[in-house]
C-alpha positions, -999 to +999 in steps of 0.1 A: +714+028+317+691+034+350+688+071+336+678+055+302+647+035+317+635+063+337+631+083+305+615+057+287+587+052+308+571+089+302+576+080+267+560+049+270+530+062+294+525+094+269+524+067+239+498+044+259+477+073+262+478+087+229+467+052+217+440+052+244+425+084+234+425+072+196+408+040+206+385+059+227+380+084+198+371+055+171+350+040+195+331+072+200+329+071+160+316+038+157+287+048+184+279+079+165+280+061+133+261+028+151+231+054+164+229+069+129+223+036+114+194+030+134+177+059+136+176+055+095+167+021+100+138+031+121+128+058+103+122+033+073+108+007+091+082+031+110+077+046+069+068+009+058+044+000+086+030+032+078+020+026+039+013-009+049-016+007+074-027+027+048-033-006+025-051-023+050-077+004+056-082+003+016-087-038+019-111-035+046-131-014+021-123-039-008-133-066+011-164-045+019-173-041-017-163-079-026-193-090-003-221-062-019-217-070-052-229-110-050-262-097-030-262-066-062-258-091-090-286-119-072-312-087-069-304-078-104-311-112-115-349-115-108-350-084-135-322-085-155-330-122-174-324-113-210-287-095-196-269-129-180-236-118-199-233-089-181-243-103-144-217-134-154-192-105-160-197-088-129-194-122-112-160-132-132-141-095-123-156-099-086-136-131-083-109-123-099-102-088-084-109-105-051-082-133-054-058-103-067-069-085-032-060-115-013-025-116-028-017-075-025-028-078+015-002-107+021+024-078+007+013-043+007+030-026-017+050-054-040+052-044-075+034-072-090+008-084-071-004-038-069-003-043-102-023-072-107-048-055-082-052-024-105-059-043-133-087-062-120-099-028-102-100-015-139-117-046-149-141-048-121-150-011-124-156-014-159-179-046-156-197-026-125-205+006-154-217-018-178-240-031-150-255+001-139-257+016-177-277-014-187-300-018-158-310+020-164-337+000-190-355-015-162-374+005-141-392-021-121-352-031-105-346+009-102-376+014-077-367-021-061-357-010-023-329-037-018-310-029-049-314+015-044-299+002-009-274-020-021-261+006-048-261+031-022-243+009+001-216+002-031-213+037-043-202+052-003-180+020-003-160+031-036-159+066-021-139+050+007-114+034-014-106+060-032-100+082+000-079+051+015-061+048-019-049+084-018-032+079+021-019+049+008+000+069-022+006+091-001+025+070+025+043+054-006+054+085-022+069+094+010+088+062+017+103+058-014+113+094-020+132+086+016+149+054+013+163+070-027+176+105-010+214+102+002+224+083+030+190+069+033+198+046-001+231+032+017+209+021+045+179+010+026+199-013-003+221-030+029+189-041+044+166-046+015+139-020+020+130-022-015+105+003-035+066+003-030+043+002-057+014+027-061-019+017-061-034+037-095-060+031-118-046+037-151-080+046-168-091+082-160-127+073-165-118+045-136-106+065-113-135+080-098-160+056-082-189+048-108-217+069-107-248+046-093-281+061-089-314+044-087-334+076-075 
């Protein structure tokens, strides 16, 4: 029985150790797997901040552009007296494309409010055409210093956004082509890194910033 004791400890050690190594082994697994996890993580995360930088470079121009076009619209008025549909319209898409601003900065990105943005962009732009195609009948506001500067000022400042929107695209195209390409998609649905929306103006003719001269 003594000899039967001795022989069952080896046994015992060699069966302690195999269970150590595989609990060292699945530990080692769950590390590897653990780092893996977050280094996708943070490669999303880093992604997101990064389009979310990009949108806030195009709402420092928006915001830009939302304080011009009151000072355009006032100057226009002293000239413009028979066109107060067209100034009112400026004034409505201002406001309107400004409160859709206000609610794409609080989430860069989100599908509606973007999309609520481009259409008053769209709108806006289109109000801002009518405005420049109509004032070409007065030359008197044409040669008027504070509106050549003013439209000057408005035309660099659409320039701007246009540039920012691209890097914002850019950024967004990027992130969500990662977080849908396998395993990025396991890591991005667990933790709710949903899709960005693009920032697009759906009219070709709105795409381009509108063509103001006063030269």
């Amino acid at each position: 029985m003594t000899t039967a004791i001795i022989l069952a400890e080896p046994a015992t050690l060699a069966l302690g150790m195999i269970a150590l190594i595989v609990l060292g082994g699945l530990v080692l697994v769950a590390i590897i797997i653990g780092f893996w996890i977050m280094g996708i993580y943070n490669k999303l995360v880093t992604m997101r901040n990064r389009y979310k930088n990009a949108y806030a470079q195009i709402d420092v121009q928006l915001k830009r552009r939302y304080d011009l076009i009151p000072n355009l619209v006032e100057t226009a008025k002293g000239y413009m007296a028979h066109e107060r549909g067209t100034l009112e319209a400026v004034t409505a898409a201002r406001n309107i494309a400004y409160a859709a601003s206000k609610a794409a900065a609080a989430n860069p990105g989100e599908a509606l409010a973007m999309k609520n943005l481009t259409a008053a962009e769209s709108g806006l732009g289109g109000t801002l055409s009518r405005l420049m195609m109509v004032s070409e009948q007065y030359p008197d506001l044409k040669a008027n210093q504070n509106m050549m500067q003013l439209t000057e000022e408005l035309t660099s400042t659409e320039n701007k956004i246009s540039f920012a929107r691209q890097a914002y695209n850019d950024s967004v195209m990027t992130y969500n082509t990662d977080r849908e390409v396998f395993p990025s998609n396991l890591i991005a649905n667990t933790f709710n890194f949903t899709a960005a929306e693009l920032f697009v103006i759906d009219k070709p003719e709105q795409k381009d910033a509108p063509k103001v001269s006063f030269q």
